[in-house]
C-alpha positions in Angstrom: -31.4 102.5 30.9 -27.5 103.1 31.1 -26.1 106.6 29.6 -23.5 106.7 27.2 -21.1 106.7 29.2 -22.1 103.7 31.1 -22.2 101.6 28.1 -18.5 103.0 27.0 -17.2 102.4 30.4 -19.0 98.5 30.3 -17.3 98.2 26.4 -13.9 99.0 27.6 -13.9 97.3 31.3 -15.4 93.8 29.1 -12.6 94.6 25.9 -9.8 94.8 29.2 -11.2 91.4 30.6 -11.4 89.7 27.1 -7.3 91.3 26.6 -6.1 89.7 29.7 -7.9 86.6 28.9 -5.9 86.4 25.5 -9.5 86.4 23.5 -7.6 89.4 21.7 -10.3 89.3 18.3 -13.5 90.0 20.9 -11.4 92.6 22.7 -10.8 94.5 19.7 -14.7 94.2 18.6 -15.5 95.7 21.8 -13.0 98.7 22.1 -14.0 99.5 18.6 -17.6 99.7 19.7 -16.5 101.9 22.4 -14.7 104.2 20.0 -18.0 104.7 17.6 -19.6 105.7 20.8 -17.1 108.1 22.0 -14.6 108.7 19.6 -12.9 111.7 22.0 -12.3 108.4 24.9 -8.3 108.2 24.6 -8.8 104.7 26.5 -11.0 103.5 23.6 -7.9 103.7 21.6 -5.8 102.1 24.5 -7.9 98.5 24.4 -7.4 98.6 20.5 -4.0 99.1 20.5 -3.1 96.6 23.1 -5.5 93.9 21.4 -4.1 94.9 17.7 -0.1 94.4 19.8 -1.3 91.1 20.7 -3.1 90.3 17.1 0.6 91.3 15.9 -0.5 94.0 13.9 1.7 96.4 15.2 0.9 99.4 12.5 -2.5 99.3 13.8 -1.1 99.7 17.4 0.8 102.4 16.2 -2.2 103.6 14.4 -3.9 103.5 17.8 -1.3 105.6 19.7 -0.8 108.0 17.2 -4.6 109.4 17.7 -4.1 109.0 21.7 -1.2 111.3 21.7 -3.0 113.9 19.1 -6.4 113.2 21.9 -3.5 114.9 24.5 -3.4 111.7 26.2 0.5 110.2 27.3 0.3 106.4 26.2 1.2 103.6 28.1 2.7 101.1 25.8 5.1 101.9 22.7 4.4 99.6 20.3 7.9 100.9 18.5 9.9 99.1 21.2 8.0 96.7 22.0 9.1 92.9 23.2 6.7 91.5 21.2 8.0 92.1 17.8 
């Protein structure tokens, strides 16, 4: 039976494969599944922000980064100046 952590890890590896594959709806399902399960996992919040850029809900994204950067965590997309607005 997988730990935890397994299961977070297999959420956020299959929410990053359903992102690149532009299925942006399942990728945010998943990374929100990986945030009930650990809520303290600054990638969790990574996966929803990217999918929520994509979904073009960019107050979500910048929802997202806001708790990563209170989690300690530098974040790798800014939403703020983002191309895709």
């Amino acid at each position: 039976m997988p730990t935890n952590q397994e299961k977070v890890s297999q959420l956020l590896a299959d929410s990053h494969f359903a992102f690149i594959n532009s299925q942006n709806n399942e990728s945010l399902h998943l990374a929100n599944e990986a945030i009930r399960l650990a809520p303290k996992k600054p990638d969790a919040y990574q996966c929803a922000g990217d999918a929520y850029m994509s979904l073009g809900q960019k107050l979500k994204c910048n929802c997202m980064h806001i708790i990563i950067i209170l989690l300690g965590v530098v974040v790798k997309y800014n939403c703020i100046n983002s191309d895709y607005y």
